[in-house]
N, C-alpha and C positions, 0 to 999 in steps of 0.2 A: 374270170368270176365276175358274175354283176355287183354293182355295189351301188347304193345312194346316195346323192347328195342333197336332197331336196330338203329344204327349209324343214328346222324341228315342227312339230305342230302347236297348235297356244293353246292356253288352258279351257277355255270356247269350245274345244274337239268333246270336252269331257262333259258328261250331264251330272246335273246333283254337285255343281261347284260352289262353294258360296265365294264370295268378292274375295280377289286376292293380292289386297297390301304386300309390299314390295319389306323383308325385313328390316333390320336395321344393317346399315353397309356396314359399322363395325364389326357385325359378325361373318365378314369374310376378307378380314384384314391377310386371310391366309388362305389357298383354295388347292383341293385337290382332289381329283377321279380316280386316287389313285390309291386310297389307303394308305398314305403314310403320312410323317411326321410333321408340322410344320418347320423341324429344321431338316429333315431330310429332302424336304422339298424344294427347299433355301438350296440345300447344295446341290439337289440333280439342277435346278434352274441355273446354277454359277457352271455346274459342267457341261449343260449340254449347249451355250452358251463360247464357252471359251474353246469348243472341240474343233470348231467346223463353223462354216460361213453357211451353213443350211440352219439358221435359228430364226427363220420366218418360216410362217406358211406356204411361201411363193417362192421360198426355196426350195424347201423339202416336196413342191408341186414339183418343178422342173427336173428333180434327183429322175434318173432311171432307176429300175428295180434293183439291180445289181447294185447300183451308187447309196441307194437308200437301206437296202440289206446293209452293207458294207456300214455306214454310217451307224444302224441298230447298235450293231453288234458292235463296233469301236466305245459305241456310247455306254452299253451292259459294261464292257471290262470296265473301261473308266469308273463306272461309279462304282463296282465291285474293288478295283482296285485303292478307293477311297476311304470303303469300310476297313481297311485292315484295321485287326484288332479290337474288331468291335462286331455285335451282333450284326450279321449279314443280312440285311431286308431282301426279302424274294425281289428280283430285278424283271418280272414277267412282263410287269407291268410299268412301264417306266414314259414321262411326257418327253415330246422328241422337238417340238418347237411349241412357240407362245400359242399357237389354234389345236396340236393335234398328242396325242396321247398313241402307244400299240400296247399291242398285249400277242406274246405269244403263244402261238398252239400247237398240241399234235395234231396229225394226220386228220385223225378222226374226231379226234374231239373240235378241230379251228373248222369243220364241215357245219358241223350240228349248230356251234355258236353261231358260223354264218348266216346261216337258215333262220335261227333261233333269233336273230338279232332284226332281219329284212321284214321279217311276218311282223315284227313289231310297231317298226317303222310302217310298215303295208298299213297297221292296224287303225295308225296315228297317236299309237302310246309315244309316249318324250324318253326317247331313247337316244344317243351320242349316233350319229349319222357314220356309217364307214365311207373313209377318203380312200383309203386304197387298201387292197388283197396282194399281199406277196406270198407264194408260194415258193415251197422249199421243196425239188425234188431229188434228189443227192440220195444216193440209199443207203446213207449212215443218218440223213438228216432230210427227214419226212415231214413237213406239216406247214404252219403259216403264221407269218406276222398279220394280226389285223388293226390295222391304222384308224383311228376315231377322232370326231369331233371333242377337243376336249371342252370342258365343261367347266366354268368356272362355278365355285360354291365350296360349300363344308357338305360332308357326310354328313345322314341325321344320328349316329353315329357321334362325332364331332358336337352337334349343335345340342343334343336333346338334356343334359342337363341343364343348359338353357335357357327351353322354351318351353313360354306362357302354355296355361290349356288351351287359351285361345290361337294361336299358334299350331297347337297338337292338333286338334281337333281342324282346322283348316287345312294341312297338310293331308290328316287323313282323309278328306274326303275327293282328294286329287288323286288317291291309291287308288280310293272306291273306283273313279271313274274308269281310271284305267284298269282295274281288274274286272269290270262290270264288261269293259268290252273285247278285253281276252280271255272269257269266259265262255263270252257268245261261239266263241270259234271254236269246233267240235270238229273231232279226226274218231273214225272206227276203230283203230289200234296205237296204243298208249306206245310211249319212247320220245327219243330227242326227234327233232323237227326232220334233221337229215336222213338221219341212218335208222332211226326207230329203234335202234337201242335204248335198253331200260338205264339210264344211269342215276338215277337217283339214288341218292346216298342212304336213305332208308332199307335197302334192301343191300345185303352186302355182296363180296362179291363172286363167291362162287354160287348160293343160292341163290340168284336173281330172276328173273323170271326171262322166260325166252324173246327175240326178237319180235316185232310187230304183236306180240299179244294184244286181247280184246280187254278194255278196263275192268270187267269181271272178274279177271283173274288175280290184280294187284288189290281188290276188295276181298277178296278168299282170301288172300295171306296175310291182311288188315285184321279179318274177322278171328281167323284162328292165332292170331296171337294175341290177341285182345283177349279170347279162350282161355288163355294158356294160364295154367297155375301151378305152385307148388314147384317140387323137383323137375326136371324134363324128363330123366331117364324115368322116373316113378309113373310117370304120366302118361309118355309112348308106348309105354311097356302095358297097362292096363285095358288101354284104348284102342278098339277096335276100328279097323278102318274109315266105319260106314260113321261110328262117333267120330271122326276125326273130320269128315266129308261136311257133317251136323255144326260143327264148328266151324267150318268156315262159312258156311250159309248163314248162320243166326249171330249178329252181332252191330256194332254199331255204325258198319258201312252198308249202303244200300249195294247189293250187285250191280243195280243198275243204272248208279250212277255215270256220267257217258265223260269219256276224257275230252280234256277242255286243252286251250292253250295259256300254260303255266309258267311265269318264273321259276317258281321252284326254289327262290333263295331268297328272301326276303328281309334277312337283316338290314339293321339299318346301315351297316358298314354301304351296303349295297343302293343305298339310296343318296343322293345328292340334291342340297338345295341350294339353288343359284342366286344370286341377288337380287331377281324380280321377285323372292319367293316361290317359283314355280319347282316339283319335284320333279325328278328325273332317276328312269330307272338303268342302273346298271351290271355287269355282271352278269350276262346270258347264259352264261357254262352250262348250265345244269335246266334249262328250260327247254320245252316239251312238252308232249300230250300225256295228259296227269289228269285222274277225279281234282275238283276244285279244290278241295279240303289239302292240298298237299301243299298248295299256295299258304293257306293259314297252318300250316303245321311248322311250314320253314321259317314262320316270323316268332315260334316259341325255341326253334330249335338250336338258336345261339347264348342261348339267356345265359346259361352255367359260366358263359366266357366274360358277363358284366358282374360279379360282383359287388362292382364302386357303385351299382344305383342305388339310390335310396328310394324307400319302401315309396313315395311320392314318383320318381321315374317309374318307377314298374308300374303303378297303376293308370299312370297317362299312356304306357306301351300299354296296358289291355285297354284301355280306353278306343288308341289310335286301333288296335284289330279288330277291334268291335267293330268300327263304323267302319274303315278300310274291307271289312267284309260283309258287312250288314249283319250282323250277329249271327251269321251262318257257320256250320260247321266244329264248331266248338267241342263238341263230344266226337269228333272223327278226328282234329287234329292230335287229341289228346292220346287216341287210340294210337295215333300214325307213329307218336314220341313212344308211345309205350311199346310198341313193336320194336323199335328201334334199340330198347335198353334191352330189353329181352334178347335181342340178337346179339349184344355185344356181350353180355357174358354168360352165353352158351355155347358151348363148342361144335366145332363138326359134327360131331357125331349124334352129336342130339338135334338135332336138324331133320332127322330121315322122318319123324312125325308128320313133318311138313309134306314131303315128297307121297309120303303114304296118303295124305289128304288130299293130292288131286294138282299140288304145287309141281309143276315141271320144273328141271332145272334149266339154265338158259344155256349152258354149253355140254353137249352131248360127254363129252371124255370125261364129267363129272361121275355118270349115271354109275360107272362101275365101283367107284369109293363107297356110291351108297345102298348098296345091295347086299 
C-alpha cells in the first residue's frame, strides 16, 4: 500500500485565512488524537512506555511488520488489561510511541479510510500523515492497522468551552479553507473514496442506497423524507406511486447538486488544535463523495451528546458553521437531521414508501422482505 510522508501543509495552502496567533501553551498542558482522557492518556503514555524498548519513533521505524503487529497488539491487552474494573475505553485507537498514533480497521472499511485519508493529504487539507500500512490477512482476521502522525494539541471538543470568539471565529475560517477545497473535488458517483460504498450513517443500513449511485439519488431520499408526515403506515397507504415519485423531486435538496469530497464527521471530537494554533482534521472513517450539505449536517449531528454547553457554546458552534461553510446549506443540513430522526423510529416495514418512490435498495436479498 502507498502511504505519505511528506511534510503537513501550513496554513498559507488555505485562502480567506486571517493571521494565526499561536494559543496559549497552557492549553495543551495535556494532548491527544485520540479522544480520551487526560488521565487515560497519563497512563497509555506510562504503559506504552514501560512495554517495549520501541517508545521512539526510530524504533517503532526499524520494528518489521510482524514485530510491530505483535507489539500493537501486546500494547491493546496491556492497557485493556489496566481498565479492569472500570469502564473500558474503545482501544481502536490507542498512541504507540512519542511521533505516531494507529487506529484499527476492517477489511473494507481501513480501504476506504486509506483512500479517504491520501486524497486529503493529495489535497493539502492538514491531515495526520500515514507512516505505515499493516495489513492483516489471516481468514479469521481480515483488515489493517493504520499508523499516523500523531498530532500533538486538544480536540476542539476539549478546548471550546474555552475559547474567546476571536479564537472561534479564527479557527473557523481554517475549516472554511479547507472545506472550500475539498469541495472543488467532484466524483460522478457518491460512496466512500475506495469502494463507493454508501456508508454514511444517515441512511441506515438495510435501506441504503446501491453502490456507485449518481448523487441524485441520495437527494430523492433527502427530499421525500423531508415530505414525509404524520403516521407512515397512514401515509404509504394513501399515496400513490407517481405522489411518492412528486416527493422526492420537490423539496429542499437540489437533484442536481454534484457529490463533492466530504468528511462526513465533523464534530469537534474530530478536530484537533495544535499549539501553533493551526487546526487539523481527523477521523476519515466515514468520508467520501457526498452533496456538500452533508459536511454541514455532521457538524449538527453530535450536539444531543453536549448537553454541559451553555446557551453561549452553542451559539459560537453556529457561529463557527456559519463561516466554516459560508452560510451555505442550512436548510439541507437540517433536512439531512430530519431524515435521519424519521428513519430511527420507523420500522421496516414502513420503509416500502421509500422503495415505491424510485429508492433502490442497496443489497439485492433485501427486495424480497419488501414486496
Amino acid at each position: 500500500m502507498p502511504h505519505s510522508d511528506s511534510p503537513a501543509p501550513e496554513s498559507a495552502s488555505f485562502p480567506d485565512l486571517p493571521p494565526s496567533p499561536a494559543l496559549s501553551s497552557s492549553s495543551f498542558c495535556s494532548s491527544s488524537s485520540s479522544s480520551i482522557s487526560p488521565e487515560q492518556q497519563s497512563q497509555l503514555d506510562k504503559n506504552f512506555t514501560n512495554m517495549s524498548p520501541a517508545n521512539s519513533d526510530e524504533a517503532i521505524k526499524r520494528l518489521t511488520d510482524d514485530e510491530l503487529k505483535s507489539f500493537i497488539s501486546d500494547l491493546r491487552d496491556h492497557i485493556r488489561g489496566s481498565q479492569k474494573g472500570h469502564y473500558q475505553k474503545c482501544t481502536r485507537v490507542i498512541r504507540i510511541s512519542q511521533g505516531y498514533v494507529t487506529k484499527s480497521y476492517g477489511e473494507n472499511w481501513g480501504k476506504d479510510a486509506i483512500a479517504g485519508i491520501e486524497l486529503a493529504r493529495e489535497l493539502g487539507v492538514r491531515v495526520p500523515a500515514i507512516e505505515r500500512i499493516l495489513e492483516y490477512n489471516e481468514i479469521d482476521d481480515k483488515g489493517f492497522e493504520i499508523v499516523q502522525q500523531y498530532v500533538p494539541g486538544k480536540t476542539l471538543k476539549e478546548l471550546w468551552t474555552d475559547l474567546s470568539l476571536e479564537e472561534t471565529i479564527r479557527l473557523a475560517f481554517q475549516l472554511r479553507g479547507m472545506l472550500r477545497i475539498m469541495h472543488q473535488k467532484t466524483n460522478d458517483c457518491i460512496g466512500s473514496c475506495y469502494s463507493l460504498k454508501c456508508r454514511t450513517y444517515y441512511l441506515e443500513s438495510e435501506l441504503g442506497l446501491p453502490r456507485a449511485c449518481k448523487a441524485e439519488e441520495i437527494g430523492k431520499v433527502v427530499n421525500f423524507w423531508s415530505n414525509y408526515e404524520g403516521l407512515p403506515k397512514i401515509c404509504w397507504v394513501k399515496k400513490s406511486v407517481e405522489e411518492h415519485e412528486r416527493a422526492c423531486a420537490i423539496g429542499p435538496v437540489s437533484l442536481d447538486c454534484p457529490a463533492v469530497f466530504t468528511h462526513h464527521d465533523l464534530a469537534p471530537r474530530n478536530m484537533i488544535v495544535d499549539p501553533k494554533g493551526d487546526l487539523w482534521l481527523v477521523d476519515w472513517d466515514y468520508a467520501g463523495w457526498y452533496p456538500a450539505y452533508f459536511d454541514r449536517a455532521s457538524m449538527d449531528h453530535f450536539m444531543l451528546q453536549f448537553g454541559e454547553w451553555s446557551s453561549n457554546d452553542r451559539l459560537r458552534w453556529d457561529i463557527f458553521c456559519s463561516i466554516a461553510t459560508e452560510s451555505k446549506w442550512e436548510e439541507q443540513a437540517k433536512a439531512v437531521n430530519t431524515m435521519l430522526s424519521w428513519m430511527a423510529c420507523t420500522s421496516g416495514n414502513h420503509r416500502i414508501p421509500c422503495v415505491q418512490a424510485g429508492v433502490t435498495l442497496r443489497d439485492p436479498q433485501f427486495s424480497s422482505r419488501m414486496e
